[in-house]
CHARMM-style PDB file with segment names, atoms N, HN, CA, C and O in Angstrom:
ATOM      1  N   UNK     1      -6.794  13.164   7.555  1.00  0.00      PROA
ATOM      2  CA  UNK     1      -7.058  11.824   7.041  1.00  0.00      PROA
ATOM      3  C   UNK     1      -7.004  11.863   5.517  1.00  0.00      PROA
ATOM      4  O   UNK     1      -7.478  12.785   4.852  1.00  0.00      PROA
ATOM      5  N   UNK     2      -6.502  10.988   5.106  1.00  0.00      PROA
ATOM      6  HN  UNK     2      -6.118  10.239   5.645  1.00  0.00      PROA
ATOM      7  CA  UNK     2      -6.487  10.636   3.361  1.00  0.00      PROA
ATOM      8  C   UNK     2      -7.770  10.588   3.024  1.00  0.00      PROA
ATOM      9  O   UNK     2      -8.697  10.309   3.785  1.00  0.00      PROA
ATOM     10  N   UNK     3      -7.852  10.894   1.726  1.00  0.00      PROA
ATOM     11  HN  UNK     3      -7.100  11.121   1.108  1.00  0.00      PROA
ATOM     12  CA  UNK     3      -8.916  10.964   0.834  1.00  0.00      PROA
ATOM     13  C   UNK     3      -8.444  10.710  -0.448  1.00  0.00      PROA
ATOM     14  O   UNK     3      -7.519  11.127  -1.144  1.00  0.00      PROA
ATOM     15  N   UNK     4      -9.844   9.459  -0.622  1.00  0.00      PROA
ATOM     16  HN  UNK     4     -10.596   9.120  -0.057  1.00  0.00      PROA
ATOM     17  CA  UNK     4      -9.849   8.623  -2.166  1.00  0.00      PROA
ATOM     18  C   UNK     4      -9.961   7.635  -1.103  1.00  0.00      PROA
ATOM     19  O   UNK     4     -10.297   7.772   0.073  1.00  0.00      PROA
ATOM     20  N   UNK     5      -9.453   6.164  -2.057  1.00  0.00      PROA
ATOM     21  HN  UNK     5      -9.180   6.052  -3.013  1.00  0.00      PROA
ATOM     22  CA  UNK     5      -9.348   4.683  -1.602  1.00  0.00      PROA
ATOM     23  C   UNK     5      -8.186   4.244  -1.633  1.00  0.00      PROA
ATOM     24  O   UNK     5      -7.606   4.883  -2.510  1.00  0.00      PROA
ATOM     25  N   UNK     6      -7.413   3.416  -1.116  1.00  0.00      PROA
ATOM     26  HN  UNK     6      -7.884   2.897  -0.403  1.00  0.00      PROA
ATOM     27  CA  UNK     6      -6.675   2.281  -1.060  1.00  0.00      PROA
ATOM     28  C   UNK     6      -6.665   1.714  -1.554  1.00  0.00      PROA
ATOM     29  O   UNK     6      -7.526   0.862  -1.774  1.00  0.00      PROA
ATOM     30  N   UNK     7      -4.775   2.012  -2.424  1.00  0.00      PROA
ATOM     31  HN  UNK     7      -4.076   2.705  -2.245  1.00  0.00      PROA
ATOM     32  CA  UNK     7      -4.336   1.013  -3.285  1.00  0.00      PROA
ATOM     33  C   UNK     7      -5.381  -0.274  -3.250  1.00  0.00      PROA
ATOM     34  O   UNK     7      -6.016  -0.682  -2.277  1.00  0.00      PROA
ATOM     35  N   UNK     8      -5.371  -0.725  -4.434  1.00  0.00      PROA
ATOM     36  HN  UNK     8      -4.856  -0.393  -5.225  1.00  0.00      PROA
ATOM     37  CA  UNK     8      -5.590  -1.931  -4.432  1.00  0.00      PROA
ATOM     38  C   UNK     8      -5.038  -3.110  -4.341  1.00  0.00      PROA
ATOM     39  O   UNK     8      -5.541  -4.234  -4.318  1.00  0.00      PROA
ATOM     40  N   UNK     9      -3.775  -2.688  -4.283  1.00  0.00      PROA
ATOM     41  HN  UNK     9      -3.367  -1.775  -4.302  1.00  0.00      PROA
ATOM     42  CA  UNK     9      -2.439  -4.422  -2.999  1.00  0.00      PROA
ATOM     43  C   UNK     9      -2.711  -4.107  -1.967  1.00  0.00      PROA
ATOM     44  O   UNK     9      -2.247  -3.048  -1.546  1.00  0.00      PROA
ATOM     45  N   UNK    10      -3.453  -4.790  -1.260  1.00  0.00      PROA
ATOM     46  HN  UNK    10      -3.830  -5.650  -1.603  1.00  0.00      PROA
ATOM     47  CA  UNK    10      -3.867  -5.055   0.299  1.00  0.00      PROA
ATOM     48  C   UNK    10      -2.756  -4.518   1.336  1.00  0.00      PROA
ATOM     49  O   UNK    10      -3.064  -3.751   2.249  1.00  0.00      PROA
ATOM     50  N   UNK    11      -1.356  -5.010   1.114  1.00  0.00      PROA
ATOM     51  HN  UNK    11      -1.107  -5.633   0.373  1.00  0.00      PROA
ATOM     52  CA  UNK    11      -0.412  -4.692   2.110  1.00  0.00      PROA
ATOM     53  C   UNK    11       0.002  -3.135   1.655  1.00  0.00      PROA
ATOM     54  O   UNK    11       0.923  -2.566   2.241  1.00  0.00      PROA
ATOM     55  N   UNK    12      -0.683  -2.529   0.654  1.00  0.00      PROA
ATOM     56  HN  UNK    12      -1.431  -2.991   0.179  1.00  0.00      PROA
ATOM     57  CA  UNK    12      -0.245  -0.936   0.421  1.00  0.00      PROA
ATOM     58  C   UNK    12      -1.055  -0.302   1.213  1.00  0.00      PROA
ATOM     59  O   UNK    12      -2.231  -0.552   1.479  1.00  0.00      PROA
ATOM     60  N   UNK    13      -0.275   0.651   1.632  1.00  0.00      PROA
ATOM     61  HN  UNK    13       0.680   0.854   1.416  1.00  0.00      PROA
ATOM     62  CA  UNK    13      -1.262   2.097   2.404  1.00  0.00      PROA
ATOM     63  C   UNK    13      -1.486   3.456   1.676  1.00  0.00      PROA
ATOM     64  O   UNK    13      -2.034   4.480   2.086  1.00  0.00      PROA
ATOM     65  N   UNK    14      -0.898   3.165   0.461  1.00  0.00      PROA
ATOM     66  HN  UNK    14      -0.453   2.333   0.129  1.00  0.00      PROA
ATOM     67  CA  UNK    14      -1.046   4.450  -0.161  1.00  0.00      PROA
ATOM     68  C   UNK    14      -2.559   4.911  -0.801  1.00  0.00      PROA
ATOM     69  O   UNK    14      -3.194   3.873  -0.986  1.00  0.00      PROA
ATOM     70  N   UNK    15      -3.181   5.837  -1.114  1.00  0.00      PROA
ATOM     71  HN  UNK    15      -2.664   6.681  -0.964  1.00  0.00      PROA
ATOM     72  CA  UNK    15      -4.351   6.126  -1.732  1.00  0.00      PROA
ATOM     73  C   UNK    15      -4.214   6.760  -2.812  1.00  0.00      PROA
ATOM     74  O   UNK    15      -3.374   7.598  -3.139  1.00  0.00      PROA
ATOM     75  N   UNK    16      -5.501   6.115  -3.625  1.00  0.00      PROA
ATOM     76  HN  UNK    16      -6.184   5.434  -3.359  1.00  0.00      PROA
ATOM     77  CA  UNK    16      -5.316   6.596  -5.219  1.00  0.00      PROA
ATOM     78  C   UNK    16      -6.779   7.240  -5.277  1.00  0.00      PROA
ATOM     79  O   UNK    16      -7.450   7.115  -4.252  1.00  0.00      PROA
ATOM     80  N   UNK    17      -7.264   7.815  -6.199  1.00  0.00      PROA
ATOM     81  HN  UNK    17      -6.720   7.917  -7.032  1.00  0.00      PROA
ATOM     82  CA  UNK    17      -8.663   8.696  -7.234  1.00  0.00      PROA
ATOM     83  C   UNK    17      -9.518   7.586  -7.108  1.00  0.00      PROA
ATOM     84  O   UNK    17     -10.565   7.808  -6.500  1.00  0.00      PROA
ATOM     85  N   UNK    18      -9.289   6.159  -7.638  1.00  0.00      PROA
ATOM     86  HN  UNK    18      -8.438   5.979  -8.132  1.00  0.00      PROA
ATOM     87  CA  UNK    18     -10.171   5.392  -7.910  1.00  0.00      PROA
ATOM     88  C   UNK    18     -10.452   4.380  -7.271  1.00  0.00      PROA
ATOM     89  O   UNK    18      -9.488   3.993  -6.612  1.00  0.00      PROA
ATOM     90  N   UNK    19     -11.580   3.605  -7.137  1.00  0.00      PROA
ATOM     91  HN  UNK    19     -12.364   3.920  -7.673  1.00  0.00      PROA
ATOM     92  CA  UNK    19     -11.540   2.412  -6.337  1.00  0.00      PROA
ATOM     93  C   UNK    19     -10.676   1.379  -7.213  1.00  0.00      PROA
ATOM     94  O   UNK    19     -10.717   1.722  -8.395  1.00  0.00      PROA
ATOM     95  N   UNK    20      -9.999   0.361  -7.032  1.00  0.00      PROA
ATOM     96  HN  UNK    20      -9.966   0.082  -6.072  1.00  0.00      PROA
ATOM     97  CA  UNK    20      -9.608  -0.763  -7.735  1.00  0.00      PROA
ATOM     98  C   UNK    20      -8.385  -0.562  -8.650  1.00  0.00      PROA
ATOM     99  O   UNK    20      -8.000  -1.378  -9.487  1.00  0.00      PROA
ATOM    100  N   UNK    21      -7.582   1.151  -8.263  1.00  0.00      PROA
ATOM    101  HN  UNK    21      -7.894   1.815  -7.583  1.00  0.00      PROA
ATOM    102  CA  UNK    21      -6.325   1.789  -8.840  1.00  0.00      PROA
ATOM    103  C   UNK    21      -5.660   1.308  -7.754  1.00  0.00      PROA
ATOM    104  O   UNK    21      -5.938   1.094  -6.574  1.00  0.00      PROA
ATOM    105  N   UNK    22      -4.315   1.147  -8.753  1.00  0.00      PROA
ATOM    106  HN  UNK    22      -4.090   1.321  -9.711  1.00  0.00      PROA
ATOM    107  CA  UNK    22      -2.855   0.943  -8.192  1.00  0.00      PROA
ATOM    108  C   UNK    22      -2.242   2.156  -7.867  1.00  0.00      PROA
ATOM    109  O   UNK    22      -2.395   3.068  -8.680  1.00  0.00      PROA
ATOM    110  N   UNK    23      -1.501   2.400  -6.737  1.00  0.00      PROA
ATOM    111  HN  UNK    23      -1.378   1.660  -6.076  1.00  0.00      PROA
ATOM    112  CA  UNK    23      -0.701   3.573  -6.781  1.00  0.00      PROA
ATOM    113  C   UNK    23       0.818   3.840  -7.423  1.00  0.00      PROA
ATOM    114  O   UNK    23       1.446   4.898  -7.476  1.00  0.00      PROA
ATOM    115  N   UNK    24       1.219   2.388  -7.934  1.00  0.00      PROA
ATOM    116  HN  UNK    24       0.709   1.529  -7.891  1.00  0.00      PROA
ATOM    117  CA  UNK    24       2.384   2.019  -8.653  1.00  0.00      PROA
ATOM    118  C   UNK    24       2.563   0.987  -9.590  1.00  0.00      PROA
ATOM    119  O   UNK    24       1.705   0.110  -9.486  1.00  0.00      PROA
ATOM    120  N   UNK    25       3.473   0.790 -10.547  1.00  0.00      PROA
ATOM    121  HN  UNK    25       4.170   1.502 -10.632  1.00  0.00      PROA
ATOM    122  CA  UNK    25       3.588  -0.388 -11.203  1.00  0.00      PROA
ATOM    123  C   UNK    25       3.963  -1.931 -10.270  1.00  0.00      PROA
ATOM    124  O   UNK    25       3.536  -3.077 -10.415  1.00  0.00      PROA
ATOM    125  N   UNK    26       5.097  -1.240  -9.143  1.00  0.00      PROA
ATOM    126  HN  UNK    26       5.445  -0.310  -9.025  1.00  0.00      PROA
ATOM    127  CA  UNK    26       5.305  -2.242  -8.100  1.00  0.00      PROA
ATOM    128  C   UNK    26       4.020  -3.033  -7.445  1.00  0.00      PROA
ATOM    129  O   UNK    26       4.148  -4.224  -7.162  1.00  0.00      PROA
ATOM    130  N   UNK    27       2.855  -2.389  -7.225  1.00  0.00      PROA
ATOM    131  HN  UNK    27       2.751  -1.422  -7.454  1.00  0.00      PROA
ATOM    132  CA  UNK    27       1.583  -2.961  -6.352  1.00  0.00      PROA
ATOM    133  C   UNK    27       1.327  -3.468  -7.755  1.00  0.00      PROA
ATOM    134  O   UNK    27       1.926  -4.542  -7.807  1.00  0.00      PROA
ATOM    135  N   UNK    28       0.816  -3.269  -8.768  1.00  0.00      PROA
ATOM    136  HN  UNK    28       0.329  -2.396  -8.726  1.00  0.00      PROA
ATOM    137  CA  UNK    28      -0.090  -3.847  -9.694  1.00  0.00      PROA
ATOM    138  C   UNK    28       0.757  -5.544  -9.746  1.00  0.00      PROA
ATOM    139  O   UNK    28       0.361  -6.695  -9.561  1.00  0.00      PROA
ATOM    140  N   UNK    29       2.349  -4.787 -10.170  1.00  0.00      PROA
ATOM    141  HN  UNK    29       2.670  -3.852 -10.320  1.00  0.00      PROA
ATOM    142  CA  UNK    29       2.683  -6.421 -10.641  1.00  0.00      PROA
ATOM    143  C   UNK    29       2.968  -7.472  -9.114  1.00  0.00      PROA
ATOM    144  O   UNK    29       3.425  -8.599  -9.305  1.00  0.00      PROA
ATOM    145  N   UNK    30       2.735  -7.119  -7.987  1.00  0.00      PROA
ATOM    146  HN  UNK    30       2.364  -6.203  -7.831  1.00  0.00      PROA
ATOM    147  CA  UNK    30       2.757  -8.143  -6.685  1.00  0.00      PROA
ATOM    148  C   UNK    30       1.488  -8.454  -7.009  1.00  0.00      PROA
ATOM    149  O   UNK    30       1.250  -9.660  -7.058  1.00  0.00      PROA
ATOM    150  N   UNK    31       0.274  -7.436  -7.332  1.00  0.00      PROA
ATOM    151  HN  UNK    31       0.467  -6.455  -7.292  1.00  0.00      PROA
ATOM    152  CA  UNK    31      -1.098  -8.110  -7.147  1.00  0.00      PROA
ATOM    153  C   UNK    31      -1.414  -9.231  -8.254  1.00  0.00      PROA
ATOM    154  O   UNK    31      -2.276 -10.104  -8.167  1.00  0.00      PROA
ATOM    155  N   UNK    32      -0.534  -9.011  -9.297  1.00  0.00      PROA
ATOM    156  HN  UNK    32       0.167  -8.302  -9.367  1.00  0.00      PROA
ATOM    157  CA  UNK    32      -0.659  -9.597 -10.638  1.00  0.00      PROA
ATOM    158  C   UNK    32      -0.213 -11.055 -10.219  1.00  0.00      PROA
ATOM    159  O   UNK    32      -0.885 -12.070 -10.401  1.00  0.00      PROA
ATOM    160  N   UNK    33       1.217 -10.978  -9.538  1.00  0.00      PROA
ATOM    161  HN  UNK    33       1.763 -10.153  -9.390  1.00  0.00      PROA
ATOM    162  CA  UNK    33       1.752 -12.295  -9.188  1.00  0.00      PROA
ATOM    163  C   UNK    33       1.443 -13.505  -8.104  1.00  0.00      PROA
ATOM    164  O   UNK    33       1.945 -14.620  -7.964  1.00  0.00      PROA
ATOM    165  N   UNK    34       0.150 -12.633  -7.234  1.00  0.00      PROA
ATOM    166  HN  UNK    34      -0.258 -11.727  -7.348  1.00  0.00      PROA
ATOM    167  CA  UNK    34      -0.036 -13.624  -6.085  1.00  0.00      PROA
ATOM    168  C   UNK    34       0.707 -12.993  -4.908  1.00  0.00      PROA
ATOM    169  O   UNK    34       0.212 -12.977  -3.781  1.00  0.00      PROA
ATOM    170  N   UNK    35       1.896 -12.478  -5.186  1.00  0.00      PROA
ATOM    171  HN  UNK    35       2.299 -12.491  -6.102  1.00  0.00      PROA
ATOM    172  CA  UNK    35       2.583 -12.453  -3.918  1.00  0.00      PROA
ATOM    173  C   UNK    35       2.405 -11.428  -2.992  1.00  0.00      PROA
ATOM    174  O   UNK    35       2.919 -10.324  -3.164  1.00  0.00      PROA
ATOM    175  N   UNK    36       1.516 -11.782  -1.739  1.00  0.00      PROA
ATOM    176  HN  UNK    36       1.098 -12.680  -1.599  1.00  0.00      PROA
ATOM    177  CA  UNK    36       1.926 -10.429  -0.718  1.00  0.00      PROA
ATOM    178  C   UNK    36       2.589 -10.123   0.250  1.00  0.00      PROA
ATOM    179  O   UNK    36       2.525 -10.690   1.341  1.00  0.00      PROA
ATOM    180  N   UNK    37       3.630  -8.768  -0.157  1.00  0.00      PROA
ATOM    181  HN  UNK    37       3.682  -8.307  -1.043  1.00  0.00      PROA
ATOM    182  CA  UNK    37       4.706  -8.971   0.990  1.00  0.00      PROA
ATOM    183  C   UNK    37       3.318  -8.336   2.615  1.00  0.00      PROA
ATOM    184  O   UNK    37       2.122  -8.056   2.693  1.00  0.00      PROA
ATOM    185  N   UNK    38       4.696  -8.419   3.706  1.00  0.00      PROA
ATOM    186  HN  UNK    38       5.668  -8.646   3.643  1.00  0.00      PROA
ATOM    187  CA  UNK    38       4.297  -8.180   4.967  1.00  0.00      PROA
ATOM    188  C   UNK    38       4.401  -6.802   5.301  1.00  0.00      PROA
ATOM    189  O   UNK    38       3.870  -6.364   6.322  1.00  0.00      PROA
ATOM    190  N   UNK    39       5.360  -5.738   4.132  1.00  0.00      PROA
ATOM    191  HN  UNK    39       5.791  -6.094   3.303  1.00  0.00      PROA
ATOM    192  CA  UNK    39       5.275  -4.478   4.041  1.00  0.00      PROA
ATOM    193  C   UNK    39       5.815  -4.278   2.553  1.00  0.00      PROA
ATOM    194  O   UNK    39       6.811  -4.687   1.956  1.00  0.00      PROA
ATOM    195  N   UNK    40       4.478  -3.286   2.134  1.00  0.00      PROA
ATOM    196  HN  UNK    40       3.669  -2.953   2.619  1.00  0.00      PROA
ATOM    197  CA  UNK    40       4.883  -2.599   0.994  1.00  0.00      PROA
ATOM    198  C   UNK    40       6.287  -2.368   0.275  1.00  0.00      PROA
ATOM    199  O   UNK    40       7.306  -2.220   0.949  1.00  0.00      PROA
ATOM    200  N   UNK    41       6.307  -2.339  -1.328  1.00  0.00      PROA
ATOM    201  HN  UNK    41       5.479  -2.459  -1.876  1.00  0.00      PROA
ATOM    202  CA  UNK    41       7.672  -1.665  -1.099  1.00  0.00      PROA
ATOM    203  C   UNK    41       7.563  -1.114  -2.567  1.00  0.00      PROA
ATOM    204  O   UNK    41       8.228  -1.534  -3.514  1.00  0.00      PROA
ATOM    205  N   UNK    42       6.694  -0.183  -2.612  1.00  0.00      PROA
ATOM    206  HN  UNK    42       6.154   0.159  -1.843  1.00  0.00      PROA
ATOM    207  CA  UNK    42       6.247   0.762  -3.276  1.00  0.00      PROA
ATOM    208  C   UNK    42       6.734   2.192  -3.428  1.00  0.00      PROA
ATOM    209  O   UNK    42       6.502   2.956  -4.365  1.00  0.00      PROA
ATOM    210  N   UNK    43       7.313   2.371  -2.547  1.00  0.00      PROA
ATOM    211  HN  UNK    43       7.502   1.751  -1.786  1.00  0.00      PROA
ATOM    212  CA  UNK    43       8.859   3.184  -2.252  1.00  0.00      PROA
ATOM    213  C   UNK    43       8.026   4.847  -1.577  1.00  0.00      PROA
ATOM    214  O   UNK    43       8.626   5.806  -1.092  1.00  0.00      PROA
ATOM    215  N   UNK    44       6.151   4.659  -1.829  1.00  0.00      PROA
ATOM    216  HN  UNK    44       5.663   3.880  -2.224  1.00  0.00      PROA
ATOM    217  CA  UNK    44       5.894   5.918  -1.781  1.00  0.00      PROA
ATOM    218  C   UNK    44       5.880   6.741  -0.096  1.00  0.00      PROA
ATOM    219  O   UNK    44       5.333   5.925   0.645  1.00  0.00      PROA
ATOM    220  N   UNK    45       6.136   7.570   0.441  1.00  0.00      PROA
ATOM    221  HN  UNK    45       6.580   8.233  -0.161  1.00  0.00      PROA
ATOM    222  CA  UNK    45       6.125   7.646   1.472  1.00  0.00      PROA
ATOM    223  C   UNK    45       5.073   7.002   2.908  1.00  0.00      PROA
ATOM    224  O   UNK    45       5.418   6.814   4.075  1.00  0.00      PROA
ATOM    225  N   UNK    46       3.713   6.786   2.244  1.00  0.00      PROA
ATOM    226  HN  UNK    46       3.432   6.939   1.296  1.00  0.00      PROA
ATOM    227  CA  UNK    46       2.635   6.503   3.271  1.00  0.00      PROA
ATOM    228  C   UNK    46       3.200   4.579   3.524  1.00  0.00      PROA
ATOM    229  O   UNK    46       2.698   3.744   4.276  1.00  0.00      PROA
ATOM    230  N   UNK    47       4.260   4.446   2.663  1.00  0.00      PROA
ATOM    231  HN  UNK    47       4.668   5.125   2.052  1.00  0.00      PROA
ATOM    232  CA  UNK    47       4.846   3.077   3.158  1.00  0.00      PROA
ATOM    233  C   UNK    47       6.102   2.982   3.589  1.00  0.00      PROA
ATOM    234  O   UNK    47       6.550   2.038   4.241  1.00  0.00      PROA
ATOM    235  N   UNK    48       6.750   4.035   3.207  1.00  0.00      PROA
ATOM    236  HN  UNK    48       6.386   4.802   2.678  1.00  0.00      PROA
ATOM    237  CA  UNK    48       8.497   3.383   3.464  1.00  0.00      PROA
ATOM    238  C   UNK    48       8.007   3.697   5.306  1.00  0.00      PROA
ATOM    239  O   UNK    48       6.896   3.956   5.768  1.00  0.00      PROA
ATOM    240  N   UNK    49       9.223   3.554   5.942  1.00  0.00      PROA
ATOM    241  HN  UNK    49      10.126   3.343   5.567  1.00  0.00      PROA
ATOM    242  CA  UNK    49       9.456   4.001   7.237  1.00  0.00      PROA
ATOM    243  C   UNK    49       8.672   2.905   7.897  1.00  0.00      PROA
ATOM    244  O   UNK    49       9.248   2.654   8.955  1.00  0.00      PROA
ATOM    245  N   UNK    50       7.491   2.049   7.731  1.00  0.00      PROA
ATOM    246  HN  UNK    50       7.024   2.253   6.871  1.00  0.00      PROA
ATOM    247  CA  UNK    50       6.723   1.373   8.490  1.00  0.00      PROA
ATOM    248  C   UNK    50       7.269   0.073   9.019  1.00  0.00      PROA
ATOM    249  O   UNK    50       7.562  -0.863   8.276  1.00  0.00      PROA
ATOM    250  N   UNK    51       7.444   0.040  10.824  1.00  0.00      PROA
ATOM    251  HN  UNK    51       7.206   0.801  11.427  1.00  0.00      PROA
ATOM    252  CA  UNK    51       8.039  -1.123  10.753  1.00  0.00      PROA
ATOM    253  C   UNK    51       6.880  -2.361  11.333  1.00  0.00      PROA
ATOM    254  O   UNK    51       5.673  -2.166  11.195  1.00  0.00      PROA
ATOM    255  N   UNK    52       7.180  -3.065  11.696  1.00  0.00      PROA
ATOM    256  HN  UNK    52       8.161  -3.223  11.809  1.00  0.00      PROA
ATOM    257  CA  UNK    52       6.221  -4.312  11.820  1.00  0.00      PROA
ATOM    258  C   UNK    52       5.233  -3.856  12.755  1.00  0.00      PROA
ATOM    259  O   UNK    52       4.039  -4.065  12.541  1.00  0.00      PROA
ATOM    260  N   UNK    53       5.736  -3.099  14.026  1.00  0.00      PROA
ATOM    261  HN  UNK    53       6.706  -2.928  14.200  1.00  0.00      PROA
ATOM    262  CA  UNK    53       4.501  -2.582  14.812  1.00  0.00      PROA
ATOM    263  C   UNK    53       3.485  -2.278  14.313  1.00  0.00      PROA
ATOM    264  O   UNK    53       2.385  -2.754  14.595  1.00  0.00      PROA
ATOM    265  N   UNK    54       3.856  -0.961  13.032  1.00  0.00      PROA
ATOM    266  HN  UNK    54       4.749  -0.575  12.803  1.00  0.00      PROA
ATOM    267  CA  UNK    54       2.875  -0.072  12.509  1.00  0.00      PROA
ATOM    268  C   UNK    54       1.862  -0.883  11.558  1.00  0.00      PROA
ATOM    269  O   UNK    54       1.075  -0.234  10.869  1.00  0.00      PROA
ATOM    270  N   UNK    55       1.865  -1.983  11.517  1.00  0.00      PROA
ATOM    271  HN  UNK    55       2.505  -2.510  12.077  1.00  0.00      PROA
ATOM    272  CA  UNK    55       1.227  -2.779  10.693  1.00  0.00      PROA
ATOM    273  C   UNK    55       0.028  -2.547  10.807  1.00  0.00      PROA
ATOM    274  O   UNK    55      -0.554  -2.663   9.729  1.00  0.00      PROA
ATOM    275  N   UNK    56      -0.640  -2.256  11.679  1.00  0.00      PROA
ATOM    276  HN  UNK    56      -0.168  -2.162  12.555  1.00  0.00      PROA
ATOM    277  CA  UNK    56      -2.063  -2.071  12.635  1.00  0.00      PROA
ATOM    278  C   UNK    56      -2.912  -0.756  12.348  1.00  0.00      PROA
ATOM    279  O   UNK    56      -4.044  -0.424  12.698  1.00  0.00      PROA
ATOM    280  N   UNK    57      -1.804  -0.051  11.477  1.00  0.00      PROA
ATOM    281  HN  UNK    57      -0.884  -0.321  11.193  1.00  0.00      PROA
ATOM    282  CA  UNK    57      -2.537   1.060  11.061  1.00  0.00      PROA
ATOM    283  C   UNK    57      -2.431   2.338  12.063  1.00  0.00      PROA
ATOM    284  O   UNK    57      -2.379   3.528  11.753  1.00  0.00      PROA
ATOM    285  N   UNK    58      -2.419   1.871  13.081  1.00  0.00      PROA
ATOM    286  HN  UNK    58      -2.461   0.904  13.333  1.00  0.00      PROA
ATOM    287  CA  UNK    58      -2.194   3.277  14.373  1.00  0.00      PROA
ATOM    288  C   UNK    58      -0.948   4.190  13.807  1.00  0.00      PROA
ATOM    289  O   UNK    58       0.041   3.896  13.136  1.00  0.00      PROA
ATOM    290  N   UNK    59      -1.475   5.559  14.428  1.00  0.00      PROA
ATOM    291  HN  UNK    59      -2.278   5.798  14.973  1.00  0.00      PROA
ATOM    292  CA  UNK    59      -0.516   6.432  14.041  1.00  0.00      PROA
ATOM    293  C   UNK    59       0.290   6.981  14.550  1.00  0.00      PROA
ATOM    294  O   UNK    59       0.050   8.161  14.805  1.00  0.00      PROA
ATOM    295  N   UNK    60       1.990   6.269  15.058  1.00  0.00      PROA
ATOM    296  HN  UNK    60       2.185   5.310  14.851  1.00  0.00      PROA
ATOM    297  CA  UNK    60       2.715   6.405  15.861  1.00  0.00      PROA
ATOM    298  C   UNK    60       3.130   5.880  16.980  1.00  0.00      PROA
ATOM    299  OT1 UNK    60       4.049   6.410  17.606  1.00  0.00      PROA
TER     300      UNK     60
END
């Protein structure tokens, strides 16, 4: 299991050191703009590959 917290863009799955850290410039400026996509696109691995199923968090 990951350790730290979750990005702070809601639709990211990636984890950062801090509470209320971005794991990219991409999450900061969606969170900046309002806009949330339906999947990440933060390019970092704990997001690419995810398709709409995996939305739910289950693993696999």
């Amino acid at each position: 299991m990951p350790t730290g917290f979750q990005c702070a863009y809601p639709p990211c799955q990636c984890y950062v050191a801090k509470q209320g850290e971005f794991c990219s410039a991409h999450c900061r400026q969606a969170q900046a703009s309002g806009h949330l996509e339906a999947q990440c696109q933060c390019g970092h691995p704990a997001c690419m590959g995810r398709s709409e199923e995996d939305q739910d968090g289950s693993m696999g």
